[in-house]
C-alpha positions as CSV (number, residue, x, y, z in Angstrom):
1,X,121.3,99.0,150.4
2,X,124.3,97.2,150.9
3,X,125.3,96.8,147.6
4,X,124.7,100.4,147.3
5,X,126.6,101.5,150.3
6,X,129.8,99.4,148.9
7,X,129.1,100.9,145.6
8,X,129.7,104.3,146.8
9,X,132.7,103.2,149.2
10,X,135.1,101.8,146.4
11,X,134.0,105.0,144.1
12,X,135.5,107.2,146.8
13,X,138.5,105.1,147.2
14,X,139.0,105.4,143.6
15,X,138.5,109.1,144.0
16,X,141.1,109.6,146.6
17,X,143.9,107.3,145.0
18,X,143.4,109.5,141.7
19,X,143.9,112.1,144.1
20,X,146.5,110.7,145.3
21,X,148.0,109.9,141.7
22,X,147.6,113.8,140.6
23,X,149.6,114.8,143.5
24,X,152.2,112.6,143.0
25,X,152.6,113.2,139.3
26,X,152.9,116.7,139.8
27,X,155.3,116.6,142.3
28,X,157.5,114.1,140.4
29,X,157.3,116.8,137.5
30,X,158.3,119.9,139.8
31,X,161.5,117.8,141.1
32,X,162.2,116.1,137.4
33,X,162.4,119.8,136.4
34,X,164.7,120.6,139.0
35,X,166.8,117.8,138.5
36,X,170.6,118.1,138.0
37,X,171.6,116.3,135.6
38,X,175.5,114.5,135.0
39,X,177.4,113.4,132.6
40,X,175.9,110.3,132.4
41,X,172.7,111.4,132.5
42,X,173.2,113.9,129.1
43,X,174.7,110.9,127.0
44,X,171.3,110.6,125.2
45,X,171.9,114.3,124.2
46,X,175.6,113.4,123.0
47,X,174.6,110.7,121.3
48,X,172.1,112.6,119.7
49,X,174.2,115.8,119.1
50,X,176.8,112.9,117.3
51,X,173.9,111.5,115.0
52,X,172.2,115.0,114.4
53,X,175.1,117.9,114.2
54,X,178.4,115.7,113.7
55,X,176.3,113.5,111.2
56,X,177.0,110.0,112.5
57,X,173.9,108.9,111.9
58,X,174.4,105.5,112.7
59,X,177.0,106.0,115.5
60,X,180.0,104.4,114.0
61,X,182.5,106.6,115.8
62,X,180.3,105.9,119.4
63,X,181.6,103.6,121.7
64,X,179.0,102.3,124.0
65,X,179.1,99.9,126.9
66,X,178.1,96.8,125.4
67,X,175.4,96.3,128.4
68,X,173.4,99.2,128.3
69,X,174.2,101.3,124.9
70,X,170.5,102.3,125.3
71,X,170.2,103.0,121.3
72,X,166.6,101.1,120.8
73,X,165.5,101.6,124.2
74,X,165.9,105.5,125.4
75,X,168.0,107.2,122.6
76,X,165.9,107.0,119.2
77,X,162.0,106.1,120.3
78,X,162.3,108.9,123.4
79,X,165.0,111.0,123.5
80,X,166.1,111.8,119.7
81,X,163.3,113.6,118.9
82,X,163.0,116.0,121.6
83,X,166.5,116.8,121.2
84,X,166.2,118.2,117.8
85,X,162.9,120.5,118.6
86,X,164.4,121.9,121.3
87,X,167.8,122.2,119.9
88,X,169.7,120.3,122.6
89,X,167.7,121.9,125.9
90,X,168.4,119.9,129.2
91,X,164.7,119.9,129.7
92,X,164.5,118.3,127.1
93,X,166.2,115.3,128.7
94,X,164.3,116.1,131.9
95,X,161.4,116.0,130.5
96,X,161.3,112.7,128.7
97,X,163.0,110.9,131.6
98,X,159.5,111.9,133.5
99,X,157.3,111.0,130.5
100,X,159.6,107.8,130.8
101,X,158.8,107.1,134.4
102,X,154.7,107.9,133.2
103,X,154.3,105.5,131.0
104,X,155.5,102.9,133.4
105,X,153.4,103.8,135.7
106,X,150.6,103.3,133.1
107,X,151.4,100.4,131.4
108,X,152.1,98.5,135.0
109,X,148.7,99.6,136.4
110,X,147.1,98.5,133.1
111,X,148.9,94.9,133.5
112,X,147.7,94.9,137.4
113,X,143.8,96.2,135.9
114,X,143.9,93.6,133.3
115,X,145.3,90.7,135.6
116,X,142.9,91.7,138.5
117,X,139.4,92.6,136.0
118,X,140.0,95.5,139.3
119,X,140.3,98.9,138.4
120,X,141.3,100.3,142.2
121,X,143.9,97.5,142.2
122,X,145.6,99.5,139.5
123,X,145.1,102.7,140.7
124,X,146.4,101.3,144.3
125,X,149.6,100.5,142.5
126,X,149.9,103.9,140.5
127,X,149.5,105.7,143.8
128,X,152.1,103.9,145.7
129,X,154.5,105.1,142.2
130,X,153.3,107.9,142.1
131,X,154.2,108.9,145.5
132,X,158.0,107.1,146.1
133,X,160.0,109.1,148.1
134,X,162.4,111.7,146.1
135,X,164.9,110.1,147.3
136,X,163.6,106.1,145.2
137,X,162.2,108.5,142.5
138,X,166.3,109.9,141.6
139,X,166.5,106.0,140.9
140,X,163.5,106.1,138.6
141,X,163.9,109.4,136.9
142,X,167.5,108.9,135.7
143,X,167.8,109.3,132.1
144,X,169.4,106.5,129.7
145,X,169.5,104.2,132.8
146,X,166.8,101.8,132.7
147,X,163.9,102.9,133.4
148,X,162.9,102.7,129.4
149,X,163.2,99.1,130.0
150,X,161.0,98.8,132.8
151,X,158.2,100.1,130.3
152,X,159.4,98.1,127.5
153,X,159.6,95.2,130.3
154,X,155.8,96.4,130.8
155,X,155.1,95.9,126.5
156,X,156.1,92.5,126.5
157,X,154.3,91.2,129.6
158,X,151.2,92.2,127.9
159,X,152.2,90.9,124.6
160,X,154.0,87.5,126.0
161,X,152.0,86.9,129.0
162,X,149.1,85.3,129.4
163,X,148.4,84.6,125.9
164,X,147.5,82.0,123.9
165,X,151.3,81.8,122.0
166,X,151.4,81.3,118.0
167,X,153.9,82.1,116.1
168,X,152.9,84.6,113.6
169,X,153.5,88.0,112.0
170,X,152.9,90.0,115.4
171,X,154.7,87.8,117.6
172,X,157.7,87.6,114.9
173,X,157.7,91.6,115.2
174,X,156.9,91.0,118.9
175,X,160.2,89.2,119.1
176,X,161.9,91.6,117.0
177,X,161.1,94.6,119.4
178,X,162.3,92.3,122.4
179,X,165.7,91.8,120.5
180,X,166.1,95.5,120.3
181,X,166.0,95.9,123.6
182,X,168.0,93.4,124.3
183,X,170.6,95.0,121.9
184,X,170.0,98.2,124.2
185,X,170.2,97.1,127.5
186,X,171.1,93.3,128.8
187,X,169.4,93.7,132.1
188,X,165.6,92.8,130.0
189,X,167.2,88.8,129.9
190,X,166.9,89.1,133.8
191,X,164.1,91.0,134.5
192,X,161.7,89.3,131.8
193,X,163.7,86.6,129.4
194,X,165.0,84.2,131.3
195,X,161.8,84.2,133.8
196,X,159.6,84.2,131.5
197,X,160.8,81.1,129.5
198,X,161.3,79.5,133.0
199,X,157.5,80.1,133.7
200,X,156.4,78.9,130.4
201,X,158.4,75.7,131.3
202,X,156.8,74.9,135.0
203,X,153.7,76.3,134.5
204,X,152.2,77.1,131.0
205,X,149.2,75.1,130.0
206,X,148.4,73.9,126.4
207,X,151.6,73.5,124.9
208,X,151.7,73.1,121.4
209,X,154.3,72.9,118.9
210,X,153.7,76.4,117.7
211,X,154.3,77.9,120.7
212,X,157.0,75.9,122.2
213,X,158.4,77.3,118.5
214,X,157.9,80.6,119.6
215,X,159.6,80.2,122.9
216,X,162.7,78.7,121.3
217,X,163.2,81.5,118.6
218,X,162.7,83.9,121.6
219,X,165.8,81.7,123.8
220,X,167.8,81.5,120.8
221,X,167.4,84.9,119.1
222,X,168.3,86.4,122.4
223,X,171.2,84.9,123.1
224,X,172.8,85.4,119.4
225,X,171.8,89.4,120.1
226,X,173.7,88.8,123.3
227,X,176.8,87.4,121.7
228,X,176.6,89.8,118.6
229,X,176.6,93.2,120.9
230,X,179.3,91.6,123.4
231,X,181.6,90.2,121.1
232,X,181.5,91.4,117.6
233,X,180.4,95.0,117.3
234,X,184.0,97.2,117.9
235,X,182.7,99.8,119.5
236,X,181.0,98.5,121.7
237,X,182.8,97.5,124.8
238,X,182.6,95.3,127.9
239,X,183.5,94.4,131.2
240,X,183.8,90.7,132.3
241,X,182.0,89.6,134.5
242,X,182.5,87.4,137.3
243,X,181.8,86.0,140.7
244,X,183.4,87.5,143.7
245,X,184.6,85.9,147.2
246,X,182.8,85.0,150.0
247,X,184.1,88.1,151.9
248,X,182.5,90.4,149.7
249,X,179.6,88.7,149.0
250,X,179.0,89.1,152.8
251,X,180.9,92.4,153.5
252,X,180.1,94.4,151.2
253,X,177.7,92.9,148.5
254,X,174.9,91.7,150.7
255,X,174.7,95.0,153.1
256,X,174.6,97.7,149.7
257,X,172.1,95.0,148.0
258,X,170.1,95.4,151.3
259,X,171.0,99.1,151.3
260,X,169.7,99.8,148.3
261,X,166.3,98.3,148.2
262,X,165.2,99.6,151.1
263,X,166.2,102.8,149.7
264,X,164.0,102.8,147.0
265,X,161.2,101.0,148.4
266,X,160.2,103.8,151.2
267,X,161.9,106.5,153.0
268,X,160.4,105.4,156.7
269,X,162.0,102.0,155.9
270,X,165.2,103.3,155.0
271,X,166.0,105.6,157.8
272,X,166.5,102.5,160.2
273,X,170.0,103.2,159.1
274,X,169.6,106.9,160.4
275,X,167.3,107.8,163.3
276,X,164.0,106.1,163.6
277,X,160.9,108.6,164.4
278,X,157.8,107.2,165.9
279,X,155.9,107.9,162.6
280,X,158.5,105.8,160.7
281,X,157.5,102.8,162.8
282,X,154.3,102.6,162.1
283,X,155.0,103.0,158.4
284,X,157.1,100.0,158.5
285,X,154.5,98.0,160.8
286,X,152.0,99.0,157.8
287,X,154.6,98.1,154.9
288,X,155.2,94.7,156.9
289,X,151.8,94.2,157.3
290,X,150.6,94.9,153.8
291,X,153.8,92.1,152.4
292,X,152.0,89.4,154.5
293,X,149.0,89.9,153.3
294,X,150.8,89.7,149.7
295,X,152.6,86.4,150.6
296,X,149.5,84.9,152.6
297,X,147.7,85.9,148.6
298,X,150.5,84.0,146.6
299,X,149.7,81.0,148.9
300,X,146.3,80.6,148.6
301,X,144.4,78.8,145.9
302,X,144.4,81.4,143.2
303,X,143.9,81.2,139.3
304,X,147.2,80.0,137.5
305,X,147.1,83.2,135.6
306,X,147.9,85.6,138.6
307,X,149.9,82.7,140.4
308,X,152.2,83.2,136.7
309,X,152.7,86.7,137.0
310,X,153.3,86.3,140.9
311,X,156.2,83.9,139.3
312,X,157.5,85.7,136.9
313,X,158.0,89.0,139.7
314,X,159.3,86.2,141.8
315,X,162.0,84.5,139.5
316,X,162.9,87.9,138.1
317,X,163.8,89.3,141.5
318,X,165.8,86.1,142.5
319,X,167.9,86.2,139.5
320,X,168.8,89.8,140.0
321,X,169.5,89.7,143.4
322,X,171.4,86.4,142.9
323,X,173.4,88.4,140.0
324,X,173.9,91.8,142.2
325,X,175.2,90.0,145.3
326,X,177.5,87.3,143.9
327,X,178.8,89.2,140.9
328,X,181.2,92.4,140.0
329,X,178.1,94.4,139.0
330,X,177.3,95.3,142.8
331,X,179.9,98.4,142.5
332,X,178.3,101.2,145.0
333,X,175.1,102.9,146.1
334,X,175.2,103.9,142.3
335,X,174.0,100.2,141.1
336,X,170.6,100.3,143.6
337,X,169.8,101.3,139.8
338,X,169.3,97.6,138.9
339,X,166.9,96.8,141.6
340,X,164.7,99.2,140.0
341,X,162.1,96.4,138.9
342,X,162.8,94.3,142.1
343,X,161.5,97.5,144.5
344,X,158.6,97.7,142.1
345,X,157.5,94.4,142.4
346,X,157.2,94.8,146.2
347,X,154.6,97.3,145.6
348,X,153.4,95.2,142.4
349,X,152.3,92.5,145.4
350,X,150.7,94.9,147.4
351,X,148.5,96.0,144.5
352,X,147.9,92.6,143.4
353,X,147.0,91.4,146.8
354,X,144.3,94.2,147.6
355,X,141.7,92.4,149.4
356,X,138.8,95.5,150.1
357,X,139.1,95.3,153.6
358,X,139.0,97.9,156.3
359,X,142.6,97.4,157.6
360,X,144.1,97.1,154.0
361,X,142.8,100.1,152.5
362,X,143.8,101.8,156.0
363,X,147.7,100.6,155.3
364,X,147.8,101.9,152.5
365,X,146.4,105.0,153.0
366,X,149.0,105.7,156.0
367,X,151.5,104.9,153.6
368,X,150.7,107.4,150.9
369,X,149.9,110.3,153.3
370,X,153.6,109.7,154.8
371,X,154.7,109.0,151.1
372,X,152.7,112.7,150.1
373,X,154.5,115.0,153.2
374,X,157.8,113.9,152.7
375,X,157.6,114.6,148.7
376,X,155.6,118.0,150.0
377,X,159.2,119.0,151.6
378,X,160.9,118.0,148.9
379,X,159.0,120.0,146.7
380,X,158.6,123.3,148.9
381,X,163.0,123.7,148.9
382,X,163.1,123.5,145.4
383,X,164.7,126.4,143.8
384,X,164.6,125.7,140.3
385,X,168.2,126.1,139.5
386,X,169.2,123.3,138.0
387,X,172.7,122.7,136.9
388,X,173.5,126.4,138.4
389,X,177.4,125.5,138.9
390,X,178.0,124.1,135.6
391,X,176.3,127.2,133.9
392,X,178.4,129.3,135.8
393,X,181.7,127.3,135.2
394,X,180.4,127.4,131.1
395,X,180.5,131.2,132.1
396,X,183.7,131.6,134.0
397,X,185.4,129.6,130.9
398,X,183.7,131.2,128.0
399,X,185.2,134.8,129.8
400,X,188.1,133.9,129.7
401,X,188.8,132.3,126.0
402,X,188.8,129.1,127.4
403,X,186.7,126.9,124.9
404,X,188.4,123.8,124.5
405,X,189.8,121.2,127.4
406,X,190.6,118.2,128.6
407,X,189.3,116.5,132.3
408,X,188.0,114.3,134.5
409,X,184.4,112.6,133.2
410,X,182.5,114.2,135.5
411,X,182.9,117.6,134.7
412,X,183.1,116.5,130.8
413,X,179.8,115.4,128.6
414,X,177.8,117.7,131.3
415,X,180.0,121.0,130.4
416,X,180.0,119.8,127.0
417,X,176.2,119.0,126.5
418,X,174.7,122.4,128.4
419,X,177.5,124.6,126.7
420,X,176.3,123.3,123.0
421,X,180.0,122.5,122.5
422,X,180.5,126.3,123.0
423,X,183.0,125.1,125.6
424,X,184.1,121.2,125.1
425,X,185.8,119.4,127.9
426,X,186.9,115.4,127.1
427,X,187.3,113.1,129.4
428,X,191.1,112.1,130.1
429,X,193.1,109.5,131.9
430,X,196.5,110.2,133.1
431,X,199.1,107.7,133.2
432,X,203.2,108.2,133.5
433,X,202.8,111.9,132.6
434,X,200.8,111.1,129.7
435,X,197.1,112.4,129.0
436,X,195.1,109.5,127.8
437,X,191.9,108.7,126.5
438,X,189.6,107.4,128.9
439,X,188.2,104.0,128.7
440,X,186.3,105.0,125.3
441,X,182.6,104.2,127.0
442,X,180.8,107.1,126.0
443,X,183.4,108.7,124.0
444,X,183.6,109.1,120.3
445,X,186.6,108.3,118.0
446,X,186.3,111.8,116.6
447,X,187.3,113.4,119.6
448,X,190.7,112.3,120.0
449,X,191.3,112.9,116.6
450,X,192.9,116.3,116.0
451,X,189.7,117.7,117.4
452,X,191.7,120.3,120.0
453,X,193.9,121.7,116.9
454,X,191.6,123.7,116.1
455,X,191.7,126.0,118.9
456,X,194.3,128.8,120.7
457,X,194.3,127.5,123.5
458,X,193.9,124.3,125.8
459,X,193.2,123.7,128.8
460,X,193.2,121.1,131.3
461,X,190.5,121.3,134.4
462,X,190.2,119.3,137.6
463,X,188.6,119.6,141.3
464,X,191.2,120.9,143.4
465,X,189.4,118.5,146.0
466,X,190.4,115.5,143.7
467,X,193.9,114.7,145.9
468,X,194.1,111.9,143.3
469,X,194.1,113.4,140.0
470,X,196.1,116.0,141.3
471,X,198.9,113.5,142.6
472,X,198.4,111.8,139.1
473,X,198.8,115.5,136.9
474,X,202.0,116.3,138.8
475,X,204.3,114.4,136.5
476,X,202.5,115.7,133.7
477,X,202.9,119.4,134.9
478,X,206.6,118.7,135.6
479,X,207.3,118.0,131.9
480,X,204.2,120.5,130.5
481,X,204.8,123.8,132.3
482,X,201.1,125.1,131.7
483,X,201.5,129.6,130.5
484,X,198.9,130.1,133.1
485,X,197.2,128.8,136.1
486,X,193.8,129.6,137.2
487,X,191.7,129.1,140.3
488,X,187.8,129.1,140.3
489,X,185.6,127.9,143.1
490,X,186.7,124.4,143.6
491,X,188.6,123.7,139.8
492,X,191.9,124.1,138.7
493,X,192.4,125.4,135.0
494,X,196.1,124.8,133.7
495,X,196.0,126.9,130.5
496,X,198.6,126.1,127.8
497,X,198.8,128.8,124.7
498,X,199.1,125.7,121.9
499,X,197.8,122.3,121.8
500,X,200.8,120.3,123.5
């Protein structure tokens, strides 16, 4: 009767965490939909638009950052294809940045199920996912910033991990497919390279020639992908990197490393730096709660396979965090985006360290009811405008004969990308007077190559707000009286007759 009793329990927990997981999923859809994109976010579709209507197939004329050109990871096995069927549709990009975010949610809750033999201990961990905050999800929904390597980080856990290691046809293509993504995005040597051959070292039993073999051609390979991309390819570019001083380790590294995990770990947690409501407080006592019973599980006598994986979470997140706070990468709010895998982890614990009690499944439960109201008003303001003020910029500009300009990046691939190059705006520097290109990420060759001779008129276009670009386009305008100037909403459009 007992057995029977527990049977039916866990089948209703399962029940109400796939509940749980629907929910979520379709609220993540609604606000993916909704989403406005920028010009970062549409450089998958400019890429794309390069390869498939400029016909640089292999992106000679592209110049990526050398860190994340995100060629093998998000451009050609996600976002290629939908581009062509839908002839260049922002959903497009919308909608494969969610199916992006999907799959990691599956493939993670399969590595949890398989590490675990426990179904609910994956579906714990898809709920929790399912359910971030809008705010976390904006993190995990950005297109061409990531995310695709989460999943892919996902692939080779399961092909890597936990496996007897021989060095064969599979793992050769196995390693192959790592390089890629190495070549796409350098964050996978921190989140899963360097911890994983750290974890083989310490803690891998039955080593054997063949796969201490393996392990070397997967150190080595990686770092000659490394040097090739950073060094020897000319268009792609990089910044150095480098370790800052102790003042802003402390000032301002530490607090926006801080910052920003909290931020994507739960919206209850990160209001402590707003105003704390009751409810908040209890989802933090629950959050807390949940992490101790995740620590007390890494400490107890355990099998060496999950103590691995606990590892593996573990070094990744130090290395990260060591890299984010004592390096140049920490920039602003903007780079949370790196702690992506670090946040997941947290609830990756959590799930791991489900234990079937009462008070467990209770925490857990409080959290994803708070988790499901705040996405519920999220979801009820949408209005399903996304993008509205570019549109009607793309308008304004197209009504007036205004189809080719120059301007600040912001207002230049996402103009660009929704118009269909009906109306083009580059990106621009301004130096001494002078119009410059800008630091070529992103940018193609072709653009600044006669490209604006083929039109009437040009124009140049920047935020009136911008006090900045407009101290730095006085010079310009002293020497390069524009024919006409125009005022709309918050731009300013300097019009010139001929290309000068």
């Amino acid at each position: 009767m007992q057995a029977i009793n527990y049977k039916v329990t866990q089948n209703a927990e399962s029940l109400l965490l796939i509940g749980f997981i629907i929910y979520g999923l379709i609220g993540k859809l609604l606000i993916c939909l909704n989403k406005s994109l920028n010009s970062d976010e549409v450089i998958a579709g400019m890429a794309s638009r390069e390869m498939l209507v400029h016909k640089d197939y292999l992106l000679c004329q592209y110049h990526f950052s050398s860190s994340t050109s995100n060629i093998f990871s998000d451009i050609l096995p996600f976002h290629l294809l939908p581009q062509l069927i839908s002839n260049f549709n922002p959903y497009a990009i919308r909608i494969t940045a969610y199916v992006i975010f999907l799959l990691v949610v599956i493939i993670f809750s399969y590595i949890i199920f398989k590490i675990t033999n426990e179904k609910i201990n994956g579906l714990i961990f898809a709920a929790l996912l399912s359910n971030l905050w809008a705010g976390s999800f904006g993190f995990y929904s950005m297109a061409t910033s990531h995310n695709a390597t989460l999943f892919f980080t996902g692939i080779f856990i399961l092909l890597f991990f936990n496996k007897n290691l021989t060095l064969n046809l599979s793992s050769i293509l196995s390693i192959l497919l790592l390089n890629l993504i190495v070549f796409s995005d350098t964050i996978i040597i921190a989140w899963f390279v360097i911890p994983f051959i750290a974890i083989y070292i310490l803690f891998f039993k039955g080593k054997n020639y063949n796969a201490n073999l393996m392990v070397a051609l997967i150190g080595l390979t990686t770092v000659i992908t490394y040097i090739i991309k950073t060094y020897f390819i000319s268009n792609f570019l990089s910044d150095s990197i480098y370790i800052v001083d102790i003042k802003t380790i402390l000032g301002t590294n530490i607090p926006l490393y801080i910052k920003g995990l909290l931020y994507l770990l739960n919206e209850s947690v990160y209001s402590v730096y707003d105003k704390l409501a009751p409810s908040d407080y209890i989802i933090i006592i629950s959050l807390v709660l949940l992490l101790y019973f995740g620590v007390k599980q890494i400490l107890s006598n355990q099998t060496i396979k999950i103590k691995k994986f606990y590892y593996l979470l573990i070094a990744s997140a130090i290395i990260v965090s060591l890299a984010y706070v004592c390096t140049n990468l920490c920039i602003d709010f903007n780079t949370t985006r790196y702690l992506t895998f670090t946040a997941m982890s947290i609830y990756i614990l959590i799930s791991l360290s489900y234990n079937k009690k009462s008070i467990h499944t209770f925490l857990i439960l409080l959290i994803l009811l708070s988790s499901g109201v705040f996405n519920y008003t999220t979801v009820k303001d949408l209005d399903y405008q996304p993008n509205k003020a570019q549109f009607e910029l793309i308008e304004y500009l197209k009504e007036n004969g205004l189809l080719y300009g120059v301007g600040d990046y912001w207002d230049s691939n996402i103009i660009t990308y929704l118009s269909k190059e009906q109306v083009i705006i580059r990106p621009i520097l301004l130096s001494d007077g002078q119009i410059l290109p800008p630091n070529w990420w992103w940018s193609s060759q072709r653009w600044y190559s006669g490209e604006m001779n083929d039109f009437d008129k040009f124009f140049l276009i920047f935020r009136s707000d911008d006090a900045p670009m407009m101290d730095a386009l006085k010079p310009y305008l002293m020497t390069n009286q524009p024919s006409e100037t125009k005022l709309y909403k918050n731009y300013k459009v300097f019009v010139y007759n001929q290309v000068v």
